[in-house]
C-alpha atoms as an extended CHARMM CRD file, in Angstrom:
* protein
*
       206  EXT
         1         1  UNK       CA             -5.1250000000      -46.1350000000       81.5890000000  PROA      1               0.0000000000
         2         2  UNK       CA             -7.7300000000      -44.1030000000       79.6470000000  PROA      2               0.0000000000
         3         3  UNK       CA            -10.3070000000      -45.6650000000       77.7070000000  PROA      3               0.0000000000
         4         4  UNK       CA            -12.6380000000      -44.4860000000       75.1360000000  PROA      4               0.0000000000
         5         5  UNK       CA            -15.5140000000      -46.8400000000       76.4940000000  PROA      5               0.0000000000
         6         6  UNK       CA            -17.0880000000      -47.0320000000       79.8680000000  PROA      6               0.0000000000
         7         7  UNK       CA            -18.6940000000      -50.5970000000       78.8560000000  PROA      7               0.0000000000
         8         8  UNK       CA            -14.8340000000      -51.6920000000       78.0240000000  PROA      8               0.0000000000
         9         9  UNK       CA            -13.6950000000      -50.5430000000       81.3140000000  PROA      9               0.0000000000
        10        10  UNK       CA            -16.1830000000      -52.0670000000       83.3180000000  PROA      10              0.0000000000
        11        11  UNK       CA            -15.1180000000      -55.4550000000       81.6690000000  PROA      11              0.0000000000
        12        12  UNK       CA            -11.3590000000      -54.4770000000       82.3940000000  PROA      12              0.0000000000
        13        13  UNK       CA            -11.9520000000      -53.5760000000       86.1410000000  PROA      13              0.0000000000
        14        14  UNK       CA            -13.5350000000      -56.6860000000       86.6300000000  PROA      14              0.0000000000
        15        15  UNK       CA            -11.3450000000      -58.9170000000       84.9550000000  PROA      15              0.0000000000
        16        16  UNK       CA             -8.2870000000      -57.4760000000       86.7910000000  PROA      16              0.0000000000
        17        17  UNK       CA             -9.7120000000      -58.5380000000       89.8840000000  PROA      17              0.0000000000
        18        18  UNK       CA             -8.8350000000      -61.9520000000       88.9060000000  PROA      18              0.0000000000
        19        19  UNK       CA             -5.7460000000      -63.2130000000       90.7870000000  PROA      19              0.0000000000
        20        20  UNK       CA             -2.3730000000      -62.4240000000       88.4540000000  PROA      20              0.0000000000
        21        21  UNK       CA             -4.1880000000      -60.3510000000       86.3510000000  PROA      21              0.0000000000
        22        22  UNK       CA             -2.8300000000      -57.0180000000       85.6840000000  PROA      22              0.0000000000
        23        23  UNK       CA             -4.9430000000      -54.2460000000       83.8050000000  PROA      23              0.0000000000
        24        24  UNK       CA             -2.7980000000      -54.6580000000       80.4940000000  PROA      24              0.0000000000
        25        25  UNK       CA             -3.6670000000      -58.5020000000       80.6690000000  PROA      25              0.0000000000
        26        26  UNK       CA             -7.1380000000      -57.4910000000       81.5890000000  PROA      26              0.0000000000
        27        27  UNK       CA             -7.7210000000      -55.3310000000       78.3170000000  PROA      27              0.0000000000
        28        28  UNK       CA             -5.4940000000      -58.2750000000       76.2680000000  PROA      28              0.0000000000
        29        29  UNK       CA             -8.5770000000      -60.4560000000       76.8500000000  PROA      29              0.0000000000
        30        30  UNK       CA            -11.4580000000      -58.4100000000       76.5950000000  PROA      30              0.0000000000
        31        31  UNK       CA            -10.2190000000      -57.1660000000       73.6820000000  PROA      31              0.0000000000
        32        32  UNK       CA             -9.5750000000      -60.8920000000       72.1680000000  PROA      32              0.0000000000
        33        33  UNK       CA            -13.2930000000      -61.3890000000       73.2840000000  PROA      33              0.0000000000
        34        34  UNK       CA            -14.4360000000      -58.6280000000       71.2130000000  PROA      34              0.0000000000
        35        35  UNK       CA            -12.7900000000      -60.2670000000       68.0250000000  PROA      35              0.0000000000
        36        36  UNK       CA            -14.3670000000      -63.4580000000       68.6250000000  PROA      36              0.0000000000
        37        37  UNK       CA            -17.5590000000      -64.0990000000       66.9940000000  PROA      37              0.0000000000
        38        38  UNK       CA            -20.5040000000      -63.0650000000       70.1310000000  PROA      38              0.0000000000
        39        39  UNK       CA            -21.6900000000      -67.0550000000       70.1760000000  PROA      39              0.0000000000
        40        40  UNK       CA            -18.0150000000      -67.3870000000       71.6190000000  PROA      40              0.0000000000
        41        41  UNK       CA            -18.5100000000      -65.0670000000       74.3400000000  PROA      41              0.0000000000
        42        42  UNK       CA            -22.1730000000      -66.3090000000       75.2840000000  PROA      42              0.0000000000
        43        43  UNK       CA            -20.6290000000      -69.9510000000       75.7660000000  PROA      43              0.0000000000
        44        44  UNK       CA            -17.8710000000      -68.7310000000       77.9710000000  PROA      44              0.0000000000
        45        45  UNK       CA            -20.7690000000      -66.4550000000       80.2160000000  PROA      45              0.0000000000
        46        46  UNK       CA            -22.6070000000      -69.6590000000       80.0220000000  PROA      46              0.0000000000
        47        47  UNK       CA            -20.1100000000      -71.9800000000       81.4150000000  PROA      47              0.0000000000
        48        48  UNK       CA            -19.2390000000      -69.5120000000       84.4250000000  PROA      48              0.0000000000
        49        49  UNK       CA            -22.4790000000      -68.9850000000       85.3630000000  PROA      49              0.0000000000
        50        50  UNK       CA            -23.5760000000      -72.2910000000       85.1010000000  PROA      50              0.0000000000
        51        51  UNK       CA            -20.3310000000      -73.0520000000       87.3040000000  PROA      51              0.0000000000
        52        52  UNK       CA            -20.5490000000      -70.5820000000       90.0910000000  PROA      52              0.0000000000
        53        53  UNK       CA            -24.2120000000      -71.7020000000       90.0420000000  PROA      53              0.0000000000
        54        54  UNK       CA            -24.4390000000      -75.8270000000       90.1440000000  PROA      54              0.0000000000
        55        55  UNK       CA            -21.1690000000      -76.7710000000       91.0270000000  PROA      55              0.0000000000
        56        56  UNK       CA            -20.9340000000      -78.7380000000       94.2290000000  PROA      56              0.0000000000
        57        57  UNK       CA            -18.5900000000      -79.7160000000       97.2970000000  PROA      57              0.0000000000
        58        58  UNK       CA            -18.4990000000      -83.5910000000       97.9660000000  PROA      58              0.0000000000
        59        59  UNK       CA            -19.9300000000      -84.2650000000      100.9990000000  PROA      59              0.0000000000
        60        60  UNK       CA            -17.6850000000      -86.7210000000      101.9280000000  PROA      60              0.0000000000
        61        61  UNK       CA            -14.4840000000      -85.0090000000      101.1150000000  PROA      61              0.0000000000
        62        62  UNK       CA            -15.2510000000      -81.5150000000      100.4600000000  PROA      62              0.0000000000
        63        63  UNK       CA            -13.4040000000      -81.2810000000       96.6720000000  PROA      63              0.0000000000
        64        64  UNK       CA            -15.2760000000      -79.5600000000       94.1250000000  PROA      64              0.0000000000
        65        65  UNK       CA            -17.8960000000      -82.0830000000       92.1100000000  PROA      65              0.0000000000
        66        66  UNK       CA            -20.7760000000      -81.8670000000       89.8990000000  PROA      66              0.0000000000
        67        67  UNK       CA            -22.5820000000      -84.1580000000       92.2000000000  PROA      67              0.0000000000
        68        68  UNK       CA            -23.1570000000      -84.6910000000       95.7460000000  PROA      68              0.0000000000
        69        69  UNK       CA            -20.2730000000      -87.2700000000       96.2810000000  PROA      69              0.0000000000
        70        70  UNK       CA            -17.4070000000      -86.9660000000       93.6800000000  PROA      70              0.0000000000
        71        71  UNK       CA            -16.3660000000      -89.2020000000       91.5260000000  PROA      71              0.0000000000
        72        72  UNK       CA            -13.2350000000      -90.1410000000       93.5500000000  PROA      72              0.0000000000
        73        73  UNK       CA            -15.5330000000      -90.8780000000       96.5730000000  PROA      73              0.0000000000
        74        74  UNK       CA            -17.8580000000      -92.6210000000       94.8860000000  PROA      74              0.0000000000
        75        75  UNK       CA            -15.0970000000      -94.8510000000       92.5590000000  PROA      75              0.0000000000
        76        76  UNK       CA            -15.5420000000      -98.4640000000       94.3170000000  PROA      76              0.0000000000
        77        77  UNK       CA            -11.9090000000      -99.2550000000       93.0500000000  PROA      77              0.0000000000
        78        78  UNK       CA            -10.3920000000      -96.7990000000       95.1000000000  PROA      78              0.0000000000
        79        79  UNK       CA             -8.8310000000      -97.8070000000       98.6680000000  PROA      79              0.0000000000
        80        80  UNK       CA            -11.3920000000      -96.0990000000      101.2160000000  PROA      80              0.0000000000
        81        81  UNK       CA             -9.1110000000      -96.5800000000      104.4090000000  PROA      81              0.0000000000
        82        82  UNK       CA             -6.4190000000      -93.8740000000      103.1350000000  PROA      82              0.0000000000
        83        83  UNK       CA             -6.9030000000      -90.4670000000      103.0330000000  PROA      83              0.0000000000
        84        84  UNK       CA             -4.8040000000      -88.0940000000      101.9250000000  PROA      84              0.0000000000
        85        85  UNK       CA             -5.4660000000      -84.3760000000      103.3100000000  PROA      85              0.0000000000
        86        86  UNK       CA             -4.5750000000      -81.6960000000      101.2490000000  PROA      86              0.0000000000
        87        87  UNK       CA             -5.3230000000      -78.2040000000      100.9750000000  PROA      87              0.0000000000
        88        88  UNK       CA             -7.8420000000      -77.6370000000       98.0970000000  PROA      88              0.0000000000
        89        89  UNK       CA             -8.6460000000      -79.0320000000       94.7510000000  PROA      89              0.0000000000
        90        90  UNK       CA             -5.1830000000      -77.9030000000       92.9510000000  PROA      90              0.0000000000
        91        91  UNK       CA             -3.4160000000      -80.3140000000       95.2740000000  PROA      91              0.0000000000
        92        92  UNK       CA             -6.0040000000      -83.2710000000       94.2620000000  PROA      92              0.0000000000
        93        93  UNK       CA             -5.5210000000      -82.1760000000       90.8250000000  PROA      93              0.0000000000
        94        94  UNK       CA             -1.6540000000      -82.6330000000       91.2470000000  PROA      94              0.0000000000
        95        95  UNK       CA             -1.3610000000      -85.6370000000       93.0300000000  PROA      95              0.0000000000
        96        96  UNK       CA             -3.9810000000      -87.8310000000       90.3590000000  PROA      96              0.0000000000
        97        97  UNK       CA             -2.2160000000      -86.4560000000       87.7920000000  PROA      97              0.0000000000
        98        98  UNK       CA              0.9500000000      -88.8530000000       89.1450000000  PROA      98              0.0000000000
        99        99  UNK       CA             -1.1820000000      -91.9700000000       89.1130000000  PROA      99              0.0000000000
       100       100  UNK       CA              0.5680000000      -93.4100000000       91.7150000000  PROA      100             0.0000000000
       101       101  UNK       CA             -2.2060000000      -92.4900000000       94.6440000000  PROA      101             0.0000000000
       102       102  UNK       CA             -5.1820000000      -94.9680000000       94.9940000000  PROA      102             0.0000000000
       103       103  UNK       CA             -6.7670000000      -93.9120000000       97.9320000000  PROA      103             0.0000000000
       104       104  UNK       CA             -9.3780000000      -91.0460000000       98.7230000000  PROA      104             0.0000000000
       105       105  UNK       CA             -8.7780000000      -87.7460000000       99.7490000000  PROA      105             0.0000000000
       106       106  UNK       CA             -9.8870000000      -84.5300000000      102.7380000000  PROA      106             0.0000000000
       107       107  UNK       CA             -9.7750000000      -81.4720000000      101.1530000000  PROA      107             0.0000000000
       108       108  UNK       CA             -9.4330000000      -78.9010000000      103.8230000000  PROA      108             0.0000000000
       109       109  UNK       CA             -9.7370000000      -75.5360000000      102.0530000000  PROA      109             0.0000000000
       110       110  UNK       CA             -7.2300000000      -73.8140000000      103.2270000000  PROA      110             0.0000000000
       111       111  UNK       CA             -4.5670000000      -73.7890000000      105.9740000000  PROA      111             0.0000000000
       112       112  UNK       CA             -4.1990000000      -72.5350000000      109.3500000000  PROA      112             0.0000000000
       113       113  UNK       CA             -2.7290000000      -69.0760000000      109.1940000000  PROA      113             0.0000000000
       114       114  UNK       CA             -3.0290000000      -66.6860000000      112.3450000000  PROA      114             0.0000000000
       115       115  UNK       CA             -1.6310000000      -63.6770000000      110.0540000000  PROA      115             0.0000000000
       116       116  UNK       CA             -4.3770000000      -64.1690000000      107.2830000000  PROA      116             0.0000000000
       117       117  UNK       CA             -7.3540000000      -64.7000000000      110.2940000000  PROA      117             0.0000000000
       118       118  UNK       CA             -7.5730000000      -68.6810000000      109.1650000000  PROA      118             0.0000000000
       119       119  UNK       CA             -8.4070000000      -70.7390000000      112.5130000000  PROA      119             0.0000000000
       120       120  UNK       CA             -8.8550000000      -74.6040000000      113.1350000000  PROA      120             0.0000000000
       121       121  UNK       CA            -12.8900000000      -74.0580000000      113.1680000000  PROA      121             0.0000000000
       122       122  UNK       CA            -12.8840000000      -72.5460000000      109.2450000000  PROA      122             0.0000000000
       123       123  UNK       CA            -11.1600000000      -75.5170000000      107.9150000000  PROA      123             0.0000000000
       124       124  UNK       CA            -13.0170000000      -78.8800000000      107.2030000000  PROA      124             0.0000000000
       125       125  UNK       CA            -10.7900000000      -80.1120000000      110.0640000000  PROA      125             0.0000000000
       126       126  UNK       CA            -13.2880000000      -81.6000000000      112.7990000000  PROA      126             0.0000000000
       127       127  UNK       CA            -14.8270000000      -83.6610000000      109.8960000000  PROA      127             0.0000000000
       128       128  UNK       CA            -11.4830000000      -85.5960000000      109.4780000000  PROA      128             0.0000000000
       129       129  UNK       CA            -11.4610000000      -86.2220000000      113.0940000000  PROA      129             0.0000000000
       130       130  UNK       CA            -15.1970000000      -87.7020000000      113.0960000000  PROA      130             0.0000000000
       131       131  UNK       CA            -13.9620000000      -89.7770000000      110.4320000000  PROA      131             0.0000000000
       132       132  UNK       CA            -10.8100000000      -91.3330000000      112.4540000000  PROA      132             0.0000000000
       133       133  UNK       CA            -12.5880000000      -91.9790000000      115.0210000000  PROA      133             0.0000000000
       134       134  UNK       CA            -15.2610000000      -93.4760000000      113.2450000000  PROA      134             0.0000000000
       135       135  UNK       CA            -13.1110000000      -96.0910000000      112.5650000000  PROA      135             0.0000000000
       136       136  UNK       CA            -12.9010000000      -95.9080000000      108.6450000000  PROA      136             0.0000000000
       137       137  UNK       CA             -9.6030000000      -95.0600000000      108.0530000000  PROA      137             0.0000000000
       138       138  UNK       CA             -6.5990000000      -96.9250000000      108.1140000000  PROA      138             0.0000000000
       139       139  UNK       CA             -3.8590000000      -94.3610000000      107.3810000000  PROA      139             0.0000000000
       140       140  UNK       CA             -3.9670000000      -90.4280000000      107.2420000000  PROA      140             0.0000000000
       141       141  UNK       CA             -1.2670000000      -88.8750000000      104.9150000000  PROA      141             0.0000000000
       142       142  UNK       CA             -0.5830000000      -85.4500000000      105.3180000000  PROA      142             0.0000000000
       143       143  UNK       CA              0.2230000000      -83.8510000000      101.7130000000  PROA      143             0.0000000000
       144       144  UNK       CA              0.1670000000      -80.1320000000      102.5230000000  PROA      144             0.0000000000
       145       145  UNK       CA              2.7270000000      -77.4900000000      101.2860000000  PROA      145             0.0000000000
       146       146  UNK       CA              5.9470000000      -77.6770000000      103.1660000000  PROA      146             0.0000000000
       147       147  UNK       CA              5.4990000000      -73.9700000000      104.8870000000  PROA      147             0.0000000000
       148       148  UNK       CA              5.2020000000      -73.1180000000      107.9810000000  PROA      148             0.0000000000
       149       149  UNK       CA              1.3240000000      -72.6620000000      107.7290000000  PROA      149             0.0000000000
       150       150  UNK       CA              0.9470000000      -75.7420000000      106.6210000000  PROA      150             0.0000000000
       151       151  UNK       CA              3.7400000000      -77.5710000000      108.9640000000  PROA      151             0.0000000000
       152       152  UNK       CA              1.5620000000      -76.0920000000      111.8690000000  PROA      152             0.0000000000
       153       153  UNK       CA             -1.6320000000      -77.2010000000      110.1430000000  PROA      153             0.0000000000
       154       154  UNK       CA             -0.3820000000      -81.2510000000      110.3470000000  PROA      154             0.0000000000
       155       155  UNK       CA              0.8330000000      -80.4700000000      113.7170000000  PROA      155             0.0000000000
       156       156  UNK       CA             -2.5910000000      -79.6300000000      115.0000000000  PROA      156             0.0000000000
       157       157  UNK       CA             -4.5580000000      -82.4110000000      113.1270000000  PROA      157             0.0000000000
       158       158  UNK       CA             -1.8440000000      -85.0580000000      114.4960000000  PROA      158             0.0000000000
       159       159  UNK       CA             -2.4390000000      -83.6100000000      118.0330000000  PROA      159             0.0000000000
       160       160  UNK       CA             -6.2030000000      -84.4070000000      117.3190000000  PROA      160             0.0000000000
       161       161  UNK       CA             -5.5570000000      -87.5450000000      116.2120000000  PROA      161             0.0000000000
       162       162  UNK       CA             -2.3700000000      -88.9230000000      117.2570000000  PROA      162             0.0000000000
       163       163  UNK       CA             -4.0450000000      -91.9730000000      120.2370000000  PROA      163             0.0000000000
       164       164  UNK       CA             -6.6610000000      -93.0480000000      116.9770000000  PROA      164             0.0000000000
       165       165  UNK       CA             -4.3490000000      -96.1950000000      116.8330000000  PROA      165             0.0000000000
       166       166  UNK       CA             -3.8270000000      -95.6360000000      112.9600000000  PROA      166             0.0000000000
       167       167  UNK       CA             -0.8460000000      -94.7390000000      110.6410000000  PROA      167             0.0000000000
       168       168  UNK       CA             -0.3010000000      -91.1980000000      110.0180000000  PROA      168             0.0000000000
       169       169  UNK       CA              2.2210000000      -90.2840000000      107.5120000000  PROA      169             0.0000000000
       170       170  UNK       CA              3.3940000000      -86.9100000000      105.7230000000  PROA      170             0.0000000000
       171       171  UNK       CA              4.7140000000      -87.4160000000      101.8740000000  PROA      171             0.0000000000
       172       172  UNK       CA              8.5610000000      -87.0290000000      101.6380000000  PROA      172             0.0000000000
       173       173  UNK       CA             10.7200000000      -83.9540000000      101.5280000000  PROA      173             0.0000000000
       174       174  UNK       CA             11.3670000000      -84.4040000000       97.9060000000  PROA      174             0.0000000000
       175       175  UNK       CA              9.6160000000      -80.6650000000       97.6680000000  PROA      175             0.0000000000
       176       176  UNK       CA             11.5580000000      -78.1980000000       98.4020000000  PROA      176             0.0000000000
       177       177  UNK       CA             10.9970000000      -76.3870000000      101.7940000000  PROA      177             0.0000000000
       178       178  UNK       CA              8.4460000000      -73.1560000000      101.0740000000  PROA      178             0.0000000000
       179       179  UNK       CA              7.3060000000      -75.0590000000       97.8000000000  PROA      179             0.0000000000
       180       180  UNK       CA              3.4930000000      -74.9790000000       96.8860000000  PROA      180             0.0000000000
       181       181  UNK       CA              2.4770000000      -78.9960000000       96.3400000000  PROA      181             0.0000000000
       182       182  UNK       CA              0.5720000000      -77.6690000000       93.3510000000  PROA      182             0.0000000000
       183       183  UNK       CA              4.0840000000      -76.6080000000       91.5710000000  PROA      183             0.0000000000
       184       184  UNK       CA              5.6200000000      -79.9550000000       92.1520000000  PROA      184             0.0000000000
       185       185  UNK       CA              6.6520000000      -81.8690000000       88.4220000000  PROA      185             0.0000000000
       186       186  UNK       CA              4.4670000000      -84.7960000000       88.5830000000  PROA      186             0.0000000000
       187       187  UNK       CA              7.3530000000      -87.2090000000       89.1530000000  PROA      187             0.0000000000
       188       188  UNK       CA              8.8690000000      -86.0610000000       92.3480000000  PROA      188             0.0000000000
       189       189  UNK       CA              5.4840000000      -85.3240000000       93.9710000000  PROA      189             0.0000000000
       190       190  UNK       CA              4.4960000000      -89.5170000000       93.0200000000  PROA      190             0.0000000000
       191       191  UNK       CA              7.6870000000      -90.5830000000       94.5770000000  PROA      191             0.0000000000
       192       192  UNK       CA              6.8760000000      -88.2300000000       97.5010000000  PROA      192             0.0000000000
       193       193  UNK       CA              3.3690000000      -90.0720000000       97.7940000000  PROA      193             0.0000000000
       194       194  UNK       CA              5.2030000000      -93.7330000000       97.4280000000  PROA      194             0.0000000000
       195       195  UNK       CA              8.1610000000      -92.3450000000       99.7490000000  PROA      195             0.0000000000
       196       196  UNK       CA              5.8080000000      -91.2540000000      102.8690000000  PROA      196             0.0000000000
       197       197  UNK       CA              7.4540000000      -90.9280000000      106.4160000000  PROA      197             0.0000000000
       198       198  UNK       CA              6.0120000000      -91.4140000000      109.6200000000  PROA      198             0.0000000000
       199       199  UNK       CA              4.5960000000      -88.1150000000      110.6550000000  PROA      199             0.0000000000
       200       200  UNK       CA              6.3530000000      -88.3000000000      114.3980000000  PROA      200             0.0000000000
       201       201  UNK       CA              9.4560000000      -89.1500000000      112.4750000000  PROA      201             0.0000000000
       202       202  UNK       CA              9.2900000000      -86.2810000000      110.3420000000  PROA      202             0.0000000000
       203       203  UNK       CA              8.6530000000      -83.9380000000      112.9900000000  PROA      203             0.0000000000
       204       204  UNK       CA             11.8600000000      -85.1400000000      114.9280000000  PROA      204             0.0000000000
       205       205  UNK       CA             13.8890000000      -84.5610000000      111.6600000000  PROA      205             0.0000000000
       206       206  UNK       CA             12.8240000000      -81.0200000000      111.3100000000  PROA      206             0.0000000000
């Protein structure tokens, strides 16, 4: 792709580093940019800078917030003895967006995934644990992706906390095998919530 300005292809190159964003979708977008009025383009350099720069990780359950604990965390209504651990903030995201979860989540960041170098320790794992055996939880509900990475990534968590005493539950199967939770349509990813299994039971069924 040849380009008659270095200053344009600098914004392309760096904009096609974005995940699902080709070169062609790259230069769509700077070159919508450059049509907008320049106030436009100062509020949208604003907004990612002042993102990348302030935003915050609850320190209670590691999603993304503006402040220290987030606003699920910190909601009074909300049922503090179940957890529900998913992988990052997408999967939050998709299961509020049902309405049909009142309890708190554990965002791990990730799952565990030998292939891509992802280990127990780099996942917000061993917090979960101190929080079982704390005694603050009632009920653990697994809600990760039904892939293998994520099958082994309950596995291991259950192992750590299987003689805790309390309920620990996986959503239903109503996602397909190898779906992304993020992807599920809001409906079948509530009743998968409402539906939960005992975890030991849904290992025996796989």
């Amino acid at each position: 792709m040849e380009f008659s300005s270095k200053l344009l292809e600098k914004a392309v190159n760096e904009i096609s580093q974005l995940p699902g964003i080709g070169k062609r979708t790259a230069l769509r977008l700077v070159l919508h940019l450059l049509k907008q009025p320049k106030e436009q383009t100062s509020f949208l350099t604003q907004a990612l800078v002042n993102m990348r720069e302030e935003i915050k990780f609850c320190e209670s359950c590691h999603n993304i917030s503006d402040t220290a604990i987030c606003e699920i965390c910190s909601n009074k209504n909300r049922n503090h003895q179940l957890v529900c651990v998913v992988e990052d903030i997408r999967d939050v995201m998709a299961i509020e967006n049902t309405g049909q979860f009142k309890g708190i989540y554990h965002v791990l960041g990730g799952k565990i995934s030998p292939i891509d170098g992802v280990g127990p320790s780099q996942l917000k794992i061993s917090s979960l644990v101190e929080k079982v055996k704390s005694g603050q939880l009632t009920e653990v509900i697994f809600a990760l992706s039904s892939t293998m990475e994520g099958d082994t990534t309950n596995f291991y968590i259950y192992k750590q906390i299987a003689d805790s005493g309390i309920i620990i539950s996986t959503i239903a199967r109503g996602i397909a095998v190898g779906d992304e939770l993020e992807y599920a349509d809001e409906v079948t990813l509530g009743r998968s919530i409402l539906q939960r299994l005992p975890f030991e039971k849904a290992i025996k069924n796989n």
